[in-house]
C-alpha positions in Angstrom: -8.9 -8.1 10.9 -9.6 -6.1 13.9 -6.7 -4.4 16.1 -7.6 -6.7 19.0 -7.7 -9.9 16.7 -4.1 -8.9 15.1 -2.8 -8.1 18.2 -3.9 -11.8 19.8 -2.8 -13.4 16.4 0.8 -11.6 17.1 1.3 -12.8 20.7 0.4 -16.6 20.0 3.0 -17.0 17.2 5.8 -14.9 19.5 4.6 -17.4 21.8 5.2 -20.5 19.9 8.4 -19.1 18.5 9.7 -18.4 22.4 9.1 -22.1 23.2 10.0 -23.8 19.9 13.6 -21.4 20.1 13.9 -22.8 24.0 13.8 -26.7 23.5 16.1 -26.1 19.8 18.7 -24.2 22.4 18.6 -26.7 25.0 19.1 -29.6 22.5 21.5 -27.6 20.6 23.9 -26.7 23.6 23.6 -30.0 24.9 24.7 -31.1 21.9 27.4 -28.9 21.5 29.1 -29.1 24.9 29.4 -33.0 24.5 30.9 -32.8 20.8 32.7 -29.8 21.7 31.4 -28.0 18.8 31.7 -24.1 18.6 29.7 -24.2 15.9 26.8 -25.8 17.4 27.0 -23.8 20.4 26.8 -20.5 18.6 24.0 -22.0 16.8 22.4 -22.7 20.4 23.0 -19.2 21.4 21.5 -17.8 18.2 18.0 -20.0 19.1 18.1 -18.1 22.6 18.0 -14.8 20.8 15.3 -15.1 18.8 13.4 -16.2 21.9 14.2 -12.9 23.2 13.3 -11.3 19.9 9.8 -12.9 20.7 9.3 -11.9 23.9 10.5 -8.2 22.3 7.8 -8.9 19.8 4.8 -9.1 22.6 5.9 -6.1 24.8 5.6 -4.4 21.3 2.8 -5.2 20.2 1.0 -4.7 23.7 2.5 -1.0 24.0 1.6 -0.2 20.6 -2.0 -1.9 21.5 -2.4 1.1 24.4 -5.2 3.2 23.7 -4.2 7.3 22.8 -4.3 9.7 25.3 -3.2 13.4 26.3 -0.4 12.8 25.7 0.0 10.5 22.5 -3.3 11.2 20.8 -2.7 9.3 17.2 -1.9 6.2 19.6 1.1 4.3 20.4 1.5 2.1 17.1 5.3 3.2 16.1 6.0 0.9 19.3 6.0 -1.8 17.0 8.7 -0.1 15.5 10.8 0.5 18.2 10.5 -3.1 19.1 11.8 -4.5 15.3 14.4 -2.2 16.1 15.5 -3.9 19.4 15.4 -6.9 17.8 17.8 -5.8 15.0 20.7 -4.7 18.0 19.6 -8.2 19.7 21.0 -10.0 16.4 23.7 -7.7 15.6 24.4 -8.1 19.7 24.6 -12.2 18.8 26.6 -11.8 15.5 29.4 -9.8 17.0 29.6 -12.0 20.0 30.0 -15.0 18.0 32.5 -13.7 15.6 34.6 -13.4 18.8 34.4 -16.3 20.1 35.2 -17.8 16.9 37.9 -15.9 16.1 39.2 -17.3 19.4 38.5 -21.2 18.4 40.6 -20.3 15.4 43.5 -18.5 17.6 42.5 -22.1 19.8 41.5 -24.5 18.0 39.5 -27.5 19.7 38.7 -31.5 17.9 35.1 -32.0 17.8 33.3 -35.3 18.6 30.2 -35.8 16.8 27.8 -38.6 17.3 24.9 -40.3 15.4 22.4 -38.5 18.3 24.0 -35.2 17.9 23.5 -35.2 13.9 19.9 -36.2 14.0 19.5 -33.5 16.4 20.9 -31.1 14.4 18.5 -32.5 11.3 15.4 -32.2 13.1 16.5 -28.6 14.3 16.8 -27.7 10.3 13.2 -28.8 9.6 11.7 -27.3 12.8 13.0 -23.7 11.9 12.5 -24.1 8.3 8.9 -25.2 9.9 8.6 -21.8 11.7 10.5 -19.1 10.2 7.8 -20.0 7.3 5.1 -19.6 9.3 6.2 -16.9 11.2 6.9 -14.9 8.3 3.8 -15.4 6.6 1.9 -14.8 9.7 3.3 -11.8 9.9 2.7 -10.6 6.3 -0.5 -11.3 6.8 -1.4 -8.9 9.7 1.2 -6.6 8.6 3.9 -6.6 11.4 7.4 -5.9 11.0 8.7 -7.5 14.2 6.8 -11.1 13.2 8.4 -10.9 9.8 11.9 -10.3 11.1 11.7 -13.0 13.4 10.5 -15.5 10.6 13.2 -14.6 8.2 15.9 -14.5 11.1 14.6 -18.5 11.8 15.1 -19.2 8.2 18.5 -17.7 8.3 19.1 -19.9 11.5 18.2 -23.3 9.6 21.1 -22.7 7.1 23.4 -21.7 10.2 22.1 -24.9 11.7 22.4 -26.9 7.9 26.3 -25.5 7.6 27.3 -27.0 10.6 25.5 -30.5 9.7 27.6 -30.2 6.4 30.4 -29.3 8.8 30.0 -32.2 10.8 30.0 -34.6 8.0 32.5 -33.3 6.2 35.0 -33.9 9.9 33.7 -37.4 10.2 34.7 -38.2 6.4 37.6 -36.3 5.8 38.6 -35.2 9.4 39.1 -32.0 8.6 37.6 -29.5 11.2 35.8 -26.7 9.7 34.1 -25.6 12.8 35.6 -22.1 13.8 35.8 -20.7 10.3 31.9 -21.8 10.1 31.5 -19.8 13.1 32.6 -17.1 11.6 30.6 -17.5 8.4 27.6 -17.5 10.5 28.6 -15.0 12.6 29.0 -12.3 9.4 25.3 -13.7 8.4 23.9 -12.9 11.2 25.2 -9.6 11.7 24.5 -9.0 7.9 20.7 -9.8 9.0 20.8 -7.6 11.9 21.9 -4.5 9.7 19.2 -5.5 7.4 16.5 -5.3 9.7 18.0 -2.1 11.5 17.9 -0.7 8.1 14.4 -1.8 7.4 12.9 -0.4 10.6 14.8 3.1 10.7 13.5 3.5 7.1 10.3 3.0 8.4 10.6 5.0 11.6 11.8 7.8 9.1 8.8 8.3 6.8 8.6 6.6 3.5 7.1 7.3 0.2 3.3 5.8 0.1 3.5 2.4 -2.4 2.0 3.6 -5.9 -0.5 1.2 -6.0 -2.0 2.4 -2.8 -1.9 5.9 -3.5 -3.7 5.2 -6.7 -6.4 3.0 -4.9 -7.2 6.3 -2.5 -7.4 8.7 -5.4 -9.4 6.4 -7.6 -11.5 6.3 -4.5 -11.6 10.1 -3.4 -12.4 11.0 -7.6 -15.7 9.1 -7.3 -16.9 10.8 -4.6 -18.5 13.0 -7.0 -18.1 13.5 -10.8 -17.5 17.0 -10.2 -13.7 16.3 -8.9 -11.7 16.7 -11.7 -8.5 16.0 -9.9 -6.7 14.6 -6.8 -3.6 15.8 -5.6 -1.2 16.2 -2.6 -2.0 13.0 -1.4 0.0 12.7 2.2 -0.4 10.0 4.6 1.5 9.8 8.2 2.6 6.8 9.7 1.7 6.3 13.2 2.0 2.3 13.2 1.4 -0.7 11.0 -1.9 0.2 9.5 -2.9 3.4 11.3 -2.3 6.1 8.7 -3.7 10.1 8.8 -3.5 11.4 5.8 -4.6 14.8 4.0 -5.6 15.8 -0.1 -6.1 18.1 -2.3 -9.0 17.7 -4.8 -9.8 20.3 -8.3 -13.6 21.5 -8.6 -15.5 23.9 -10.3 -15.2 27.5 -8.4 -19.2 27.2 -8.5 -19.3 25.3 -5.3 -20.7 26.1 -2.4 -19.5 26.0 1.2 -22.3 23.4 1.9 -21.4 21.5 -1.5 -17.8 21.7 -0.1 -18.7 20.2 3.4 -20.9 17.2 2.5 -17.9 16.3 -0.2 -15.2 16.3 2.2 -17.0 14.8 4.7 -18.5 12.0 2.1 -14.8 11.6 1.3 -13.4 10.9 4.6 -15.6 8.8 5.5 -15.1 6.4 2.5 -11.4 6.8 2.6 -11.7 5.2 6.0 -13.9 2.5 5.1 -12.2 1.2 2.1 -8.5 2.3 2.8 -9.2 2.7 6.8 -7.1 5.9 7.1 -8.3 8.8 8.5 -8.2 11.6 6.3 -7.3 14.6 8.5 -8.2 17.3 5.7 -9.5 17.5 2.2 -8.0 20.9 1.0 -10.1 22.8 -2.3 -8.4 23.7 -5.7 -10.7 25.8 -7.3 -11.4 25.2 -11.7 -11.8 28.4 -13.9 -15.4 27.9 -14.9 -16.4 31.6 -14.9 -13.9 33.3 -17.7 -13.7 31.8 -21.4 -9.9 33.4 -21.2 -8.7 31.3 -18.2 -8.5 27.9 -20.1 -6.1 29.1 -22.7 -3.9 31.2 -20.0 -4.2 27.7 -18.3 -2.9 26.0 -21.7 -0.1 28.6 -22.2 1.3 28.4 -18.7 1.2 24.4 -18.7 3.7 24.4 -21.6 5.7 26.7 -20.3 5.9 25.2 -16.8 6.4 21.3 -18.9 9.2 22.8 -21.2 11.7 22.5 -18.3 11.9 18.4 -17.5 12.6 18.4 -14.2 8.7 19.6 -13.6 7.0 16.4 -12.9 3.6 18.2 -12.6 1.1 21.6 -12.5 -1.7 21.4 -10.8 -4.2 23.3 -8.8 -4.2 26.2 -11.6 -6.6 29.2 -11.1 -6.8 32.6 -12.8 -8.8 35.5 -11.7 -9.3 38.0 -14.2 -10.3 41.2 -12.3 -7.5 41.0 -9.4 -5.3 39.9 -12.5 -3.7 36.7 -9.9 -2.6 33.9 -11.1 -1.9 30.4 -8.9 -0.7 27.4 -9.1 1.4 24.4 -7.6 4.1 22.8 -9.3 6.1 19.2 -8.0 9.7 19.0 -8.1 11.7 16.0 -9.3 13.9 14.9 -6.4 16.5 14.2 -9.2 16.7 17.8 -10.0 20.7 19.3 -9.5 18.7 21.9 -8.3 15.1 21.9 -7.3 15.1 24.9 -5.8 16.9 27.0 -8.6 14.6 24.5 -11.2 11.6 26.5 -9.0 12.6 30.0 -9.7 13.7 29.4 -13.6 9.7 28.3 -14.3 8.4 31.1 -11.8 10.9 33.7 -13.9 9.3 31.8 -17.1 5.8 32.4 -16.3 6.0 35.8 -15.1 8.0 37.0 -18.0 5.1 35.7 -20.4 2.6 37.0 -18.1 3.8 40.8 -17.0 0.9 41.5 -16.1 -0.3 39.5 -13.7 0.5 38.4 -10.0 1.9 35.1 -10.6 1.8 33.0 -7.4 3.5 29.5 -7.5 3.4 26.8 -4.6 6.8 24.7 -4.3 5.4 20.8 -4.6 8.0 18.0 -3.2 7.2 14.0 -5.1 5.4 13.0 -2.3 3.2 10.4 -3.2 2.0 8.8 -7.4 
């Protein structure tokens, strides 16, 4: 789907969710001032706010939409972002208001009076928002935006508020017992447990998370068969700039018989297929050069891998290259995060190494988990 097709796909589903949360407000509040429910109120209140989270939603989606510039020149995508988060202290902004109100009905209680009209009101609401938090949420899955997603699972949140105070309703015109401030407050703590949710989701997000596995694999399987003379992809990094617009960077192992021209129409082969299949642009494909030259340097290469793999907290070696005349020795080696100590674990397998090797220049890159 193209950016301007995802973005128009966005805005018409914000739009039907401003006007379908509208008329369920209006009905609801209606509703709730004649039966002189507080539960049905709040639930009113909580439709208006997810309008708002739509209309959040579009000014999103159009800022991230803005071309780069000067001044922003990987785009303004991580809008998007910004925008999920607004909608997050929108809810939490609702929850906390209608906790205090009805902690109030409770201090004050009030008698409802509940009619046939307002409880098939109240039913239709249920299936309308069951109705569009479904779509919304899968509509937003689809085209891979946060703020569409959180709207669609706030809606589905809202047609349980809205079934609890059916079942309240009922259970005051059988029994006459009045449940409706403590259901305020139930609802209430739901939707403020939502709005940390989605606050959590988004700042996560905003922060910089690991790539998923199966994606990281999908890019190296893709970068390896570039040419059958890669004999390993590592350092995979990609940066997050908005809901799919990534810039990302590798390392890739090949024989240190390759020339500067072989190097260049490799890299570039790779970035462009990394953007056709993946469409992220790879901002740099770094060399690790393979001993090819020296019959000594593959079981140097052997001795220091099982050295290096003794200590379990080394989740990998890569990268390894031994030159013979300068007597140097490199390599990279990755870090577990669960490590007591990663940066102690580092100097143990250096002191390891050059304590079996004396006599050469051991140089070792510090690797963090970055990516499968």
């Amino acid at each position: 789907m193209s950016e301007q097709n995802r973005e128009s796909v966005i805005v018409k589903t914000s739009i039907l969710g401003i006007i379908a949360n509208i008329a369920l407000a209006a009905f609801k509040a209606l509703v709730g001032i004649l039966s002189h429910s507080i539960a049905i109120v709040l639930d009113a209140v909580n439709n208006l706010t997810d309008a708002l989270s739509s209309v959040v939603t579009i000014i999103g989606t159009k800022l991230a939409g803005r071309p780069a510039d000067r001044k922003h020149p990987f785009g303004h995508g991580r809008a998007e972002y910004l925008s999920a988060l607004v909608i997050a202290v929108i809810i939490l902004y609702a929850g906390v208001t209608s906790l205090i109100e009805s902690i109030k009905k409770i201090i004050t209680p009030s008698t409802p009076e509940y009619t046939t009209e307002a409880i098939i009101i109240v039913n239709s609401a249920i299936v309308v928002k069951i109705a569009l938090g479904l779509f919304v949420k899968s509509t937003g899955k689809r085209v891979n935006s946060d703020s569409l997603v959180a709207s669609g699972q706030d809606a589905l949140m809202d047609s349980i508020i809205s079934a609890s105070t059916l079942v309240a309703a009922v259970v005051f015109i059988v029994f006459s017992l009045s449940l409706e401030a403590y259901l305020g407050v139930i609802i209430s703590l739901a939707i403020i447990k939502s709005g940390i949710e989605t606050m959590r989701e988004t700042l996560s997000k905003i922060l910089g998370e690991r790539i998923e596995a199966d994606i990281a694999h999908a890019i190296k399987r893709t970068i390896a068969g570039c040419d059958p003379e890669i004999h390993g992809v590592f350092d995979l990094i990609l940066n997050n700039y908005g809901p799919d617009r990534h810039i990302g960077s590798v390392h890739i192992e090949v024989p240190d018989t390759w020339t500067a021209d072989k190097i260049d129409s490799v890299t570039r082969k790779i970035s462009d297929t990394v953007y056709e299949k993946h469409n992220i642009a790879m901002a740099a494909v770094g060399i690790y050069s393979i001993n090819t030259k020296h019959d000594s340097a593959a079981e140097i290469h052997a001795k220091v891998s099982k050295i290096v793999h003794e200590h379990k907290d080394i989740l990998q070696m890569h990268g390894f290259f031994v030159d013979e005349v300068a007597k140097i020795m490199r390599f990279d080696i990755i870090v577990s995060f669960d490590s007591p100590n990663m940066k102690v674990m580092y100097n143990h397998v250096v002191a390891d190494v050059r304590e079996a090797f004396p006599d050469y220049d051991v140089q070792v890159q510090f690797d963090f988990d970055i990516s499968d």
